[in-house]
LOZA-511323 format. One record per residue (C-alpha): residue in three letters; x, y, z. Coordinates in steps of 0.25 Angstrom, whole numbers, plus 2048, in hexadecimal, padded with zeros to 3 digits. Example, Ala and Ser with C-alpha at 12.3 -4.5 7.8 and 13.67 -1.06 7.14 Angstrom:
residues 2
<r><type>ALA</type><px>831</px><py>7EE</py><pz>81F</pz></r>
<r><type>SER</type><px>837</px><py>7FC</py><pz>81D</pz></r>
***
This chain:
residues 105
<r><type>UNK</type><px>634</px><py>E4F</py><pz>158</pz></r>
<r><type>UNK</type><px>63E</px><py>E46</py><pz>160</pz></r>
<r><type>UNK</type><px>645</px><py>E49</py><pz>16D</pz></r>
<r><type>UNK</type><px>653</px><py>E47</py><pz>16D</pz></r>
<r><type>UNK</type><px>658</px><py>E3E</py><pz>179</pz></r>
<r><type>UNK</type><px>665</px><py>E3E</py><pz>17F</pz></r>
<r><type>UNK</type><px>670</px><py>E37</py><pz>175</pz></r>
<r><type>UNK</type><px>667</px><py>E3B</py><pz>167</pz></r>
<r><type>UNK</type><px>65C</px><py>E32</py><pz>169</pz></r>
<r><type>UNK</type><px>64F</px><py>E37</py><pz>168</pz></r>
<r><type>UNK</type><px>642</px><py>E32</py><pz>16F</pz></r>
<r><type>UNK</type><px>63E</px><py>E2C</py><pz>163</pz></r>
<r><type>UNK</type><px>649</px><py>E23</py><pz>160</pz></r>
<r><type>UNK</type><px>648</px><py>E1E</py><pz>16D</pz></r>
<r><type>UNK</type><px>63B</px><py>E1B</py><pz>16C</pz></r>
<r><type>UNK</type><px>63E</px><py>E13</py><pz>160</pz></r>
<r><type>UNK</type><px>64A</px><py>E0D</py><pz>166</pz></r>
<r><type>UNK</type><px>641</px><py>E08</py><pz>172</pz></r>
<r><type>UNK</type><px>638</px><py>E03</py><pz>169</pz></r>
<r><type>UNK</type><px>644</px><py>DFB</py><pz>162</pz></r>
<r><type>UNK</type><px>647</px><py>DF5</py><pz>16F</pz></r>
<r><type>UNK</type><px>63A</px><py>DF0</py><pz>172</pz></r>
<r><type>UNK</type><px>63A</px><py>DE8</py><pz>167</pz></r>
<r><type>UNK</type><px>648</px><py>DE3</py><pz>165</pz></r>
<r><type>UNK</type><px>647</px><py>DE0</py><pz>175</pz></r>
<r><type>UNK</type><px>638</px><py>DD9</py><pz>171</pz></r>
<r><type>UNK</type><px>63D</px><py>DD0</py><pz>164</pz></r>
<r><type>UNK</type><px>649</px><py>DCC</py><pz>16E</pz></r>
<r><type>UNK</type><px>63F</px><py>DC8</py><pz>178</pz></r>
<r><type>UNK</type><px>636</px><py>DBF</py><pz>16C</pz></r>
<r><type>UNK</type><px>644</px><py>DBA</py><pz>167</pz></r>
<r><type>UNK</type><px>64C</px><py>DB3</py><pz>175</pz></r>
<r><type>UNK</type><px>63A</px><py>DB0</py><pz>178</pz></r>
<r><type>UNK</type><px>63B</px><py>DA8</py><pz>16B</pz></r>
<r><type>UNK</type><px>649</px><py>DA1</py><pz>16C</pz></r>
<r><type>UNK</type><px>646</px><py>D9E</py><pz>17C</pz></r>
<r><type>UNK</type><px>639</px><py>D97</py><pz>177</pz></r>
<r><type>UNK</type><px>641</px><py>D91</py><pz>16B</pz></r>
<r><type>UNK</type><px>64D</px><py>D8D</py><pz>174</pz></r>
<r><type>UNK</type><px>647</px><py>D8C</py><pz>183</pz></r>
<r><type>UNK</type><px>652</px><py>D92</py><pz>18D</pz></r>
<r><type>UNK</type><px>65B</px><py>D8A</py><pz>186</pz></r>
<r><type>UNK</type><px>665</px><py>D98</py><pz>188</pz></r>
<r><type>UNK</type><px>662</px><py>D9A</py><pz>197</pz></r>
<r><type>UNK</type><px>663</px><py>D8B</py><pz>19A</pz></r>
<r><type>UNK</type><px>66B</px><py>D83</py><pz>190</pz></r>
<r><type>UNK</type><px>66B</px><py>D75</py><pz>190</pz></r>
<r><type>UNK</type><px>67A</px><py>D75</py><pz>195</pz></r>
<r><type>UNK</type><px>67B</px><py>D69</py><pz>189</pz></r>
<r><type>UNK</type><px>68B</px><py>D6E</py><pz>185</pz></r>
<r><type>UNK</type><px>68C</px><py>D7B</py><pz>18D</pz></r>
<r><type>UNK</type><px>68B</px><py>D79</py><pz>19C</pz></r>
<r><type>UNK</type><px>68B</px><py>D88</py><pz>19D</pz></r>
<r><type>UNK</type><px>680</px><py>D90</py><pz>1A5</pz></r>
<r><type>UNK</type><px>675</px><py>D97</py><pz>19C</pz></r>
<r><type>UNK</type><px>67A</px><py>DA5</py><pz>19E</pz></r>
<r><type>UNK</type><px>688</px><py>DA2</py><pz>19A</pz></r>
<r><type>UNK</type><px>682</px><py>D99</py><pz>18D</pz></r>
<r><type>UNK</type><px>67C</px><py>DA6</py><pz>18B</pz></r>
<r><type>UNK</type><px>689</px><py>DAE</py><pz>18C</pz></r>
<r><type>UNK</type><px>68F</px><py>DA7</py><pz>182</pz></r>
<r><type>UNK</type><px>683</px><py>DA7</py><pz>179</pz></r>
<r><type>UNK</type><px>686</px><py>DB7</py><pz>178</pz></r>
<r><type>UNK</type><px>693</px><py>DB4</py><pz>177</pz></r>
<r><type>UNK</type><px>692</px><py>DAC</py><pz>16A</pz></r>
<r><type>UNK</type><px>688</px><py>DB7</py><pz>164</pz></r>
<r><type>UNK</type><px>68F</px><py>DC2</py><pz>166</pz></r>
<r><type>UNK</type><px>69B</px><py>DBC</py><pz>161</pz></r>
<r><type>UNK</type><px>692</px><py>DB9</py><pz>153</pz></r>
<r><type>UNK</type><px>68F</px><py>DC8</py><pz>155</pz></r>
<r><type>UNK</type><px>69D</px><py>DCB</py><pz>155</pz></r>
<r><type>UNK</type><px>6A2</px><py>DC3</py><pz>14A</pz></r>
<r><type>UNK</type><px>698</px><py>DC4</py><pz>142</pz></r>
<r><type>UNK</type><px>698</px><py>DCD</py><pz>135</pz></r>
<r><type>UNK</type><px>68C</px><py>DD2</py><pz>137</pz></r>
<r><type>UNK</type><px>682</px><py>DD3</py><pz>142</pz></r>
<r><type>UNK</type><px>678</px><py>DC8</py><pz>142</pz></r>
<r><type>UNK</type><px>669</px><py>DCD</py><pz>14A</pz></r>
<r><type>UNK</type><px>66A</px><py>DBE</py><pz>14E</pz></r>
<r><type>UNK</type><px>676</px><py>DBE</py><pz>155</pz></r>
<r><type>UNK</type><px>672</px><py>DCD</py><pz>15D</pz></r>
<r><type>UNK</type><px>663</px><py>DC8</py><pz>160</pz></r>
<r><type>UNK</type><px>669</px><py>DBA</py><pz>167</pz></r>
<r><type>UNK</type><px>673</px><py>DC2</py><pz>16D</pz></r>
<r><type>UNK</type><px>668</px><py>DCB</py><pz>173</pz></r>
<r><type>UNK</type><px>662</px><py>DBE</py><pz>177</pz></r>
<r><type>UNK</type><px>66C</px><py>DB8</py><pz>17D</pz></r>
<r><type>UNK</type><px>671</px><py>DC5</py><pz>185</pz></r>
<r><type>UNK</type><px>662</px><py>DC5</py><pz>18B</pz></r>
<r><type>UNK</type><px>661</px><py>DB6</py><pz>18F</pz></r>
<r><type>UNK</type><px>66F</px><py>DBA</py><pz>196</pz></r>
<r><type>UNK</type><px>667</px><py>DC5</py><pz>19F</pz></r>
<r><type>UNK</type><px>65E</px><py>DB9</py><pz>1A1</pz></r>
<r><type>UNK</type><px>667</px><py>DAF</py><pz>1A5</pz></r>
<r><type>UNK</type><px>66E</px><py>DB8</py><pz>1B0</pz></r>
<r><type>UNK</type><px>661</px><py>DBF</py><pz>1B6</pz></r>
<r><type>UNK</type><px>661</px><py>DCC</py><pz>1B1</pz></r>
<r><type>UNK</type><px>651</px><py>DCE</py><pz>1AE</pz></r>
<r><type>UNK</type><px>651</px><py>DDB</py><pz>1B1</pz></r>
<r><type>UNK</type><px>65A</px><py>DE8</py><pz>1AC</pz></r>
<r><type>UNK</type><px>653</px><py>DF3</py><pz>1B5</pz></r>
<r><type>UNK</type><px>661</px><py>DF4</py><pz>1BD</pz></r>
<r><type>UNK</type><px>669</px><py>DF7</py><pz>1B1</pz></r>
<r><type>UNK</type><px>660</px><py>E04</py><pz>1AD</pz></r>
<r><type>UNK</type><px>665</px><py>E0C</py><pz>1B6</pz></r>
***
């Protein structure tokens, strides 16, 4: 027997959902630990060969790009939304915003 929850879901689609998230949340860990060992901070603190802009706004524009492939693309490509993923958390690091306690409220 399930419990219903407010807005349909039951308990145990939560539960799963959770679960879900844990892992998702995990694999991205792994991957931007993978590509930071691959490629150093290379993303935080570019080399400033062409581009003289800050890190953060090097950044900006790499989301930019992707979600423009995202948009124009035919179909949606699992490379294109995990980098962006990735990209939007080395954003949060760039400007100091390590902890999220503040927006649960």
């Amino acid at each position: 027997m399930t419990i219903e929850k407010t807005g349909g879901d039951t308990i145990k689609e939560q539960i799963r959902t959770a679960e879900k998230i844990e892992v998702v949340c995990d694999n991205l860990k792994e991957f931007l630990l993978e590509k930071n060992r691959k490629y150093g901070d290379s993303a935080l603190y570019p080399e400033h060969v062409f581009s003289k802009q800050p890190g953060r706004e090097q950044i900006c524009t790499r989301i930019d790009d992707k979600l423009s492939r995202i948009r124009n693309s035919p179909e949606l490509r699992k490379n294109d939304v995990v980098d962006s993923a990735g990209y939007l958390v080395l954003l949060m690091i760039a400007s100091g915003w390590y902890d999220l306690k503040d927006l649960l409220e």
